[in-house]
FIVEX-399693 format. One record per residue (C-alpha): residue number from 1; x, y, z; chain. Coordinates in nm, 4 decimals, decimal comma, padded with zeros to 6 digits. Layout:
// FIVEX-399693
SITE;NUM;X;Y;Z;A
...
***
This chain:
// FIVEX-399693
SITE;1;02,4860;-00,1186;-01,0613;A
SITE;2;02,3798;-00,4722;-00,9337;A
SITE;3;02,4032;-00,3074;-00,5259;A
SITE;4;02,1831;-00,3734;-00,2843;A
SITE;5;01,9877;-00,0934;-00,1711;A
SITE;6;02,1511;00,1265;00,1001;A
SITE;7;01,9351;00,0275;00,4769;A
SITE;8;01,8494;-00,2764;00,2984;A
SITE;9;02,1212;-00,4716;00,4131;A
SITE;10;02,3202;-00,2608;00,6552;A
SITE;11;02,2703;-00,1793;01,0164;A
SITE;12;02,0546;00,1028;01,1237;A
SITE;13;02,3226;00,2768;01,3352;A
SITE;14;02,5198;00,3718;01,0857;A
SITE;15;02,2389;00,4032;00,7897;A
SITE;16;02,3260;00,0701;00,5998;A
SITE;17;02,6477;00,2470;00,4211;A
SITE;18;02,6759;00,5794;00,2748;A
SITE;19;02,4920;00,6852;-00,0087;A
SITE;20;02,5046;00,6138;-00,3589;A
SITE;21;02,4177;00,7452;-00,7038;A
SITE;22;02,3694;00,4884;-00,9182;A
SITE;23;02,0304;00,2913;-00,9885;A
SITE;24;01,9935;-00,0402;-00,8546;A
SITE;25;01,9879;-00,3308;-01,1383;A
SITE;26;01,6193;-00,3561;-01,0134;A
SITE;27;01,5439;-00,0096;-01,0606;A
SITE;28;01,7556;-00,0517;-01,3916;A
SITE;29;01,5396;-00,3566;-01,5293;A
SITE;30;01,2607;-00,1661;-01,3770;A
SITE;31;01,3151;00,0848;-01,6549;A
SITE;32;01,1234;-00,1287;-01,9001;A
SITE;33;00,8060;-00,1253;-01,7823;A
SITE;34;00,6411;00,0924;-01,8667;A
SITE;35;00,1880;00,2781;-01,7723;A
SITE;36;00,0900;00,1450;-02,1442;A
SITE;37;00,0924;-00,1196;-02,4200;A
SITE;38;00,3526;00,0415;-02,5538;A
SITE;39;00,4801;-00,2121;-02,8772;A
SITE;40;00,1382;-00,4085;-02,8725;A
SITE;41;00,0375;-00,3140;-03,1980;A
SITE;42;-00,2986;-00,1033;-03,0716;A
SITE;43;-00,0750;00,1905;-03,1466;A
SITE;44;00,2799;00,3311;-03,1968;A
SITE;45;00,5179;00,5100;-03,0510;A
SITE;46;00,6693;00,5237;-02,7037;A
SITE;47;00,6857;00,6787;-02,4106;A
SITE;48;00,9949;00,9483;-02,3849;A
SITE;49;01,1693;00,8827;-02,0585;A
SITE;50;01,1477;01,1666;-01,8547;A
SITE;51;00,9073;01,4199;-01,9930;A
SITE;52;00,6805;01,6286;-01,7938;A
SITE;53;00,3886;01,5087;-01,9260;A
SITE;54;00,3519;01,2088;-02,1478;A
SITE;55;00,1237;01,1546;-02,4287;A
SITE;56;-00,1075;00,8200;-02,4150;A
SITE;57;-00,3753;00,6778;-02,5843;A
SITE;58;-00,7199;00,6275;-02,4824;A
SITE;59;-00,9130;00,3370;-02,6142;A
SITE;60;-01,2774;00,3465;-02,5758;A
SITE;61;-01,5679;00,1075;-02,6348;A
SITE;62;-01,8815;-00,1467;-02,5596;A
SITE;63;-01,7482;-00,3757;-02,2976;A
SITE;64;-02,0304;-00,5675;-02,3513;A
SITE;65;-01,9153;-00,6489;-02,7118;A
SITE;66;-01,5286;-00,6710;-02,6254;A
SITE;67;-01,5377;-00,8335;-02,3406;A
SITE;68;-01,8811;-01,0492;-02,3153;A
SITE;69;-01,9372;-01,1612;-01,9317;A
SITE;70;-02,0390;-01,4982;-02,0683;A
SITE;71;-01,6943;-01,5577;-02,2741;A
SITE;72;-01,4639;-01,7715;-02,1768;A
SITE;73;-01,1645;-01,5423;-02,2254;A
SITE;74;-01,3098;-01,2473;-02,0548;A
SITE;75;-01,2734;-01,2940;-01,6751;A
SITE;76;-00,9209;-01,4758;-01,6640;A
SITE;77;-00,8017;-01,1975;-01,8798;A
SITE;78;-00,9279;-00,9450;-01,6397;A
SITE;79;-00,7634;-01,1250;-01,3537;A
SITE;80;-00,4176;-01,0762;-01,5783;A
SITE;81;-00,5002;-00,6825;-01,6192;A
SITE;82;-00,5553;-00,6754;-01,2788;A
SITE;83;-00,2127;-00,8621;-01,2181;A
SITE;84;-00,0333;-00,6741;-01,4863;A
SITE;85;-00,1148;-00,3017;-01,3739;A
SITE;86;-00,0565;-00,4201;-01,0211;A
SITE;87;00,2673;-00,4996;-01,1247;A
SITE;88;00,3779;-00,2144;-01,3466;A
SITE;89;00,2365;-00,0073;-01,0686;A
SITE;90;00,5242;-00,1564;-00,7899;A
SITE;91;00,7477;-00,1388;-01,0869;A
SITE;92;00,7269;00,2374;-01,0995;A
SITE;93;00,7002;00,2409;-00,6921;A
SITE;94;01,0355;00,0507;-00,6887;A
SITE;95;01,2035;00,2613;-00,9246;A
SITE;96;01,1199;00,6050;-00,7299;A
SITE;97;01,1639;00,4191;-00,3580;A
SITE;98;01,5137;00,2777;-00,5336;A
SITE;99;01,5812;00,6419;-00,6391;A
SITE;100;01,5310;00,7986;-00,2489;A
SITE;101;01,7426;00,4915;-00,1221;A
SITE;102;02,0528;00,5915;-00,3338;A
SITE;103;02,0514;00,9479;-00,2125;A
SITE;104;01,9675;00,8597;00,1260;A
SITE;105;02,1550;00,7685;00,4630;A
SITE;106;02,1219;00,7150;00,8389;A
SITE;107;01,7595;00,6745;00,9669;A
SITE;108;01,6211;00,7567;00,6123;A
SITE;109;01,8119;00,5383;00,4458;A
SITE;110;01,6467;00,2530;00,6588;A
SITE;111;01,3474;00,3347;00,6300;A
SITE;112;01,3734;00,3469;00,2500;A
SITE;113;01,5445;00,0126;00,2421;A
SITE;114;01,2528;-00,1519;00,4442;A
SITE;115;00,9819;-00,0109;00,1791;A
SITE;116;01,1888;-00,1171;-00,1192;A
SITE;117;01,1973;-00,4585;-00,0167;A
SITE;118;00,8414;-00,4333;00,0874;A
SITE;119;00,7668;-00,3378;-00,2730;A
SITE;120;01,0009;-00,6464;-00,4013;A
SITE;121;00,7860;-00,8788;-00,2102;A
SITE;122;00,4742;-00,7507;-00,3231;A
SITE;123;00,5625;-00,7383;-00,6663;A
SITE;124;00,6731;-01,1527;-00,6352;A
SITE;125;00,2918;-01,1643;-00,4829;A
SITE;126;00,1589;-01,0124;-00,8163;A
SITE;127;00,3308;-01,2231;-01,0749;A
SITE;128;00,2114;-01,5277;-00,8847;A
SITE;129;-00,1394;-01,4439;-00,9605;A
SITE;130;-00,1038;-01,3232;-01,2935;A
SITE;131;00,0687;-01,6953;-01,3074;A
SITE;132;-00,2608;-01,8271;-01,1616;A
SITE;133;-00,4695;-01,6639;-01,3847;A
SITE;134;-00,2996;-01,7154;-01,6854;A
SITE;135;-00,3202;-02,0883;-01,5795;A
SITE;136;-00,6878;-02,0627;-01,5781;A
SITE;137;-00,6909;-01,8611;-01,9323;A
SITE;138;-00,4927;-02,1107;-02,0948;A
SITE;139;-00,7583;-02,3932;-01,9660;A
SITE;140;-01,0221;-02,2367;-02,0298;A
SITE;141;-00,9672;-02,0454;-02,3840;A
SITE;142;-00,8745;-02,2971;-02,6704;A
SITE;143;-00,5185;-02,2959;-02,8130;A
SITE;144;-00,6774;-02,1721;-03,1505;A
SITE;145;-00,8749;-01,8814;-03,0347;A
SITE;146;-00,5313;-01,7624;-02,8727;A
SITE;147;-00,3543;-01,8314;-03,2131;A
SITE;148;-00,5456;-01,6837;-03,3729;A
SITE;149;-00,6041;-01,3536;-03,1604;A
SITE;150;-00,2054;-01,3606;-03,1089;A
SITE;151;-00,1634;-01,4023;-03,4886;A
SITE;152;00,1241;-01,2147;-03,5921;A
SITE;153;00,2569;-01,1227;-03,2609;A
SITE;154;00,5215;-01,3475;-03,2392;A
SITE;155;00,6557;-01,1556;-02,8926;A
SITE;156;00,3460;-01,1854;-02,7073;A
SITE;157;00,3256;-01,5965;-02,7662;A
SITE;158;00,7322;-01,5931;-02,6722;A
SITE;159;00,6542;-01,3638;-02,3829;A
SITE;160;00,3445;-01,5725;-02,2630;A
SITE;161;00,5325;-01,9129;-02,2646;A
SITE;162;00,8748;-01,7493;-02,0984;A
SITE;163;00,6181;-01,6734;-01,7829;A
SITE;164;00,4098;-01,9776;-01,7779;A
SITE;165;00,7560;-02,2042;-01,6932;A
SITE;166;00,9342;-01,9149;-01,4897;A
SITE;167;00,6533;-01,9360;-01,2131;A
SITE;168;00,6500;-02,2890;-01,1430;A
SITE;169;00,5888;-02,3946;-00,7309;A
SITE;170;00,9204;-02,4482;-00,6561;A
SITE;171;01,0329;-02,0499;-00,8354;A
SITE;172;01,1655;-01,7931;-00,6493;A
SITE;173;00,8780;-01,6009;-00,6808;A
SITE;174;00,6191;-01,8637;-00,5639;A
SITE;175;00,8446;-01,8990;-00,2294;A
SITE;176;00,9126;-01,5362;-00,1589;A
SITE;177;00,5247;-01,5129;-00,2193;A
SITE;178;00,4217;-01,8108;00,0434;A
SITE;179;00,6585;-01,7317;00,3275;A
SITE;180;00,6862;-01,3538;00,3709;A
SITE;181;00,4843;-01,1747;00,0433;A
SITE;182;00,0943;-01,3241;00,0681;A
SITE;183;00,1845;-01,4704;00,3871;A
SITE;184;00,3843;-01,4451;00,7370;A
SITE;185;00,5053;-01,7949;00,8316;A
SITE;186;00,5302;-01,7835;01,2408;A
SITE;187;00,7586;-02,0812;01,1341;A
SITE;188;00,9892;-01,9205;00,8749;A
SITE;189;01,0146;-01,5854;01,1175;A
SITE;190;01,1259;-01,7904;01,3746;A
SITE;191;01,3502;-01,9353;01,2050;A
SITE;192;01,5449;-01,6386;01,0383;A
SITE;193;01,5370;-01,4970;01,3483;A
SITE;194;01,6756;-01,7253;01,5616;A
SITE;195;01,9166;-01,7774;01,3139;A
SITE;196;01,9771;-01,4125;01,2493;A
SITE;197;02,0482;-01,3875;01,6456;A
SITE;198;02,3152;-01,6703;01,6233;A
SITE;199;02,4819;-01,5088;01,4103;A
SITE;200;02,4721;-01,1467;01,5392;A
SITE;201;02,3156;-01,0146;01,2445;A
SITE;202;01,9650;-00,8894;01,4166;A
SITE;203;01,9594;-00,4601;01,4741;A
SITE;204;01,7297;-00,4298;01,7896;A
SITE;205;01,5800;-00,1093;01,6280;A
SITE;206;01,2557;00,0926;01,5613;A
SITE;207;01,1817;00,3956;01,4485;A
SITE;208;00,8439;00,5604;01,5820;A
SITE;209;00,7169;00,8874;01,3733;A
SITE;210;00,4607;01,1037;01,4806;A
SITE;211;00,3595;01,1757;01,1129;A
SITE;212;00,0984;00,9103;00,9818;A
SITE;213;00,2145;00,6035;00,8514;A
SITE;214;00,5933;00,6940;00,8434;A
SITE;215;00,6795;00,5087;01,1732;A
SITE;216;00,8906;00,1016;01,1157;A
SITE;217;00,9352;-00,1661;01,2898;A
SITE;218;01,2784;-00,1548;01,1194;A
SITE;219;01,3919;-00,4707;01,3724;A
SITE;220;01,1793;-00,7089;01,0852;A
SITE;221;01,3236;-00,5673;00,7546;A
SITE;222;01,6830;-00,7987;00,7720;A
SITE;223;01,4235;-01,1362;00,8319;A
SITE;224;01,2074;-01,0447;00,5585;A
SITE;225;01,5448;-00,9586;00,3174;A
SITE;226;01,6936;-01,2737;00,4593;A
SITE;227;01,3607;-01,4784;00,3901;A
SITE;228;01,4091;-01,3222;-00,0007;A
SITE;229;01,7681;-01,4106;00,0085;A
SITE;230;01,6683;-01,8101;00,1243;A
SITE;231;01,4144;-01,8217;-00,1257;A
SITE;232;01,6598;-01,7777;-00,3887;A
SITE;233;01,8899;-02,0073;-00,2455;A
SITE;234;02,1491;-01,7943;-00,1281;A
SITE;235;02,2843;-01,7353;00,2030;A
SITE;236;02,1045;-01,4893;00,4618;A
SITE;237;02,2291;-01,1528;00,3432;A
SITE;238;02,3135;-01,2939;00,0332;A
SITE;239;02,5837;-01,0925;-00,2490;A
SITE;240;02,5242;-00,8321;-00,4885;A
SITE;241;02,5473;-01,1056;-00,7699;A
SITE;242;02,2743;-01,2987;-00,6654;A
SITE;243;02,0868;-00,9460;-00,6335;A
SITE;244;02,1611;-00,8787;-00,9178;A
SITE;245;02,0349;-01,1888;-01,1408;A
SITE;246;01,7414;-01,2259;-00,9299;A
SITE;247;01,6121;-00,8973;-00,9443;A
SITE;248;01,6719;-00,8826;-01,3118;A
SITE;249;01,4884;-01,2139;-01,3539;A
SITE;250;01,1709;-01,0753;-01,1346;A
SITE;251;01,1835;-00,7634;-01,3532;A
SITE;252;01,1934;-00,9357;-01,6473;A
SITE;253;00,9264;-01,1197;-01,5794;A
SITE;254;00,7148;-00,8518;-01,5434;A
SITE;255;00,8073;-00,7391;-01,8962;A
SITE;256;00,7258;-01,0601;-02,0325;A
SITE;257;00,3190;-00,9878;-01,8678;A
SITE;258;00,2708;-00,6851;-01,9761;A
SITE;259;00,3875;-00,7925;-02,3377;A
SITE;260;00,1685;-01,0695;-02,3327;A
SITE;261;-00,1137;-00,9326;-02,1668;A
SITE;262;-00,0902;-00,5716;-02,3530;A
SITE;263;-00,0946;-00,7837;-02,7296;A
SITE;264;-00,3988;-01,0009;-02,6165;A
SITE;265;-00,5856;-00,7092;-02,5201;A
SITE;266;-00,4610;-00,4722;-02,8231;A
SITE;267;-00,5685;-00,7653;-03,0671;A
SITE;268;-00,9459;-00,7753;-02,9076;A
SITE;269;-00,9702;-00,3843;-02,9500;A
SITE;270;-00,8414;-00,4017;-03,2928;A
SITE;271;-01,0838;-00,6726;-03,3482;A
SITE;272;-01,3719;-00,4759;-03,2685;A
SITE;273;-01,2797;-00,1862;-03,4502;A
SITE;274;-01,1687;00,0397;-03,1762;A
SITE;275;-00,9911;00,3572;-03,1940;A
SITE;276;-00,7475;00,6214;-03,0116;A
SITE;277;-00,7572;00,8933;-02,9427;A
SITE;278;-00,4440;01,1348;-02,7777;A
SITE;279;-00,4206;01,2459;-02,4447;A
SITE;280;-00,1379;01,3535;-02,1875;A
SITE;281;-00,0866;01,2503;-01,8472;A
SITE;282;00,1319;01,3749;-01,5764;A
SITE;283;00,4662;01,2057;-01,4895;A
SITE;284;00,5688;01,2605;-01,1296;A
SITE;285;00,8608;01,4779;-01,0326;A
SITE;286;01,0492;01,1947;-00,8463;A
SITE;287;01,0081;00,9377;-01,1196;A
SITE;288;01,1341;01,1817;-01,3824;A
SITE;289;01,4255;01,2347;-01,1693;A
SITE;290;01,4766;00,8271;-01,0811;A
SITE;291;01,4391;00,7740;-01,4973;A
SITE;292;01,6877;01,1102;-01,5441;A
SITE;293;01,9508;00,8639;-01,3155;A
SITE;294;01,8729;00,5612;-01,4851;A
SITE;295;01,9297;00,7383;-01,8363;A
SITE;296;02,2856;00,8646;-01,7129;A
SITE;297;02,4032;00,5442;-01,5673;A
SITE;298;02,3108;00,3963;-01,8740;A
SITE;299;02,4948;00,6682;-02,1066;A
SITE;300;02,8087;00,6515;-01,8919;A
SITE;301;02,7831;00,1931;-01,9515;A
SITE;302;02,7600;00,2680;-02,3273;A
SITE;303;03,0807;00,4900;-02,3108;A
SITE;304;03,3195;00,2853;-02,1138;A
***
C-alpha cells in the first residue's frame, strides 16, 4: 500500500521492479468513487463491490422543467456533471490500469506505468474544471437558492467548500494541470529533461507495437512522473510517502465532487417530483477483479 506503480518509476530494462499484489493507495482511495449518487438522498442503497452486474437507478424527466436553459444554475451545473463523470470515469480507469500494473513486469509493466500516470494527469485536468465551474456556479447562483436546495445535506455543503479551497492556483492539481495535464510546457520538458540527463535518470527507450494504439514513447513517461513529483514539491522521483498523501488527497477530492455535485442534482429531481426506477448494468471483468484486490488488502489491514 502507498507504492508507486511498478514501470512508473523504474527503468524499462528490467520492468520497473517485480510485480506486486497489493493495490496502490490511489487505486485504494480510488475505491470510493463510485458510477452513481450513491448517499445523495435521490435514493438508497449502494453499490456491492464486485458483483457481476449492479443494480442502479434511472431517473427520468422534462429537462426543460429541471433544468431550464434560461436558469442561472443550469449550465454551470452541467459543466460540474460533465467534470464529475469525467472524473469518476479515470477513477475507475485508474483502478483497473493500477490493477494490470501490480501483476505486471518487464515491457508490460512499462507500458502500464506510462498509462497510469497518464490517467493521474488527466484526472488533475478534470478537477480543475469542475473547480472552474463551480467558481462560476457559486457567482452566478445566490447563496440562498444553494441553501436552500442543499437544505439538509449537511455533506454536500462540507464537501463543496473542502473543494472550492483545495484547488486554489498555486494546488497541486492546478500545476500538474498547466505544465504536463492540459498542457506540454517546451520549457518545463526541457527542463526535467536536462535535468533528468544530469543525473542519469533518463531510459533511452520505446516500445513500437504493430497492434493499434498499443505502441509508447516510453523515453517521456519518467519527465511527465517527474513533472507530477515537482508539482507537489518533492524531488524528481519523489518517495512512496509523498505518493501516498498526494494521491490520497487527489482521490479525495474527487469524492468530495461527486458528493457535492450528486446532492445538488438529487435535490432538483426530488424537487420536481421525479422518480426511479431499477435497472442493472454490467460491471467489467477487470474492475471486479481490481475491487476483489482492493477488498482483500483491506480485510488483511483490518486484521493485523
Amino acid at each position: 500500500m502507498g507504492r508507486r506503480p511498478n514501470g512508473a518509476g523504474g527503468r524499462i530494462a528490467d520492468g520497473g521492479g517485480e510485480g506486486t499484489d497489493g493495490p496502490s493507495a490511489l487505486a485504494t482511495a480510488c475505491w470510493t468513487v463510485r458510477l452513481e449518487m450513491v448517499g445523495s438522498g435521490w435514493y438508497g442503497g449502494a453499490m456491492a463491490p464486485t458483483p457481476t452486474v449492479a443494480p442502479v437507478k434511472v431517473g427520468k424527466f422534462n429537462p426543460k422543467l429541471v433544468f431550464p436553459p434560461d436558469d442561472k444554475l443550469t449550465v454551470p451545473l452541467f459543466r460540474l456533471m460533465l467534470a464529475t463523470d469525467d472524473a469518476r470515469y479515470v477513477g475507475t480507469l485508474l483502478v483497473m490500469t493500477d490493477y494490470q500494473v501490480s501483476h505486471a513486469t518487464g515491457i508490460q509493466g512499462a507500458l502500464s506505468g506510462g498509462q497510469f500516470w497518464y490517467l493521474f494527469r488527466l484526472l488533475c485536468l478534470h478537477l480543475k474544471e469542475a473547480h472552474n465551474a463551480l467558481n462560476t456556479l457559486v457567482n452566478c447562483v445566490a447563496n440562498s437558492r444553494l441553501n436552500e436546495l442543499l437544505h439538509g445535506r449537511p455533506d454536500a455543503i462540507e464537501a463543496m467548500e473542502r473543494f472550492r479551497l483545495a484547488v486554489g492556483p498555486d494546488s497541486f492539481i492546478t500545476k500538474v494541470r498547466d505544465s504536463i495535464g492540459s498542457h506540454y510546457k517546451q520549457v518545463d520538458i526541457e527542463r526535467m529533461y536536462r535535468s533528468d540527463l544530469a543525473a542519469g535518470k533518463v531510459e533511452g527507450a520505446v516500445v513500437a507495437c504493430d497492434v493499434g494504439g498499443l505502441s509508447r514513447f516510453t523515453i517521456t513517461d519518467l519527465i511527465a512522473l517527474h513533472l507530477i513529483d515537482e508539482a507537489g514539491g518533492g524531488e524528481s522521483g519523489g518517495g512512496d510517502a509523498e505518493f501516498s498523501r498526494r494521491c490520497g488527497a487527489v482521490t479525495d477530492l474527487v469524492e468530495d465532487l461527486s458528493t457535492f455535485v450528486g446532492h445538488l442534482v438529487a435535490a432538483l429531481l426530488k424537487k420536481h417530483g421525479v422518480e426511479a426506477t431499477d435497472d442493472t448494468i454490467e460491471v467489467p471483468a477487470l474492475l471486479r477483479a481490481a475491487w476483489d484486490a482492493i477488498e482483500q488488502t483491506g480485510a488483511e489491514g483490518q486484521a493485523e
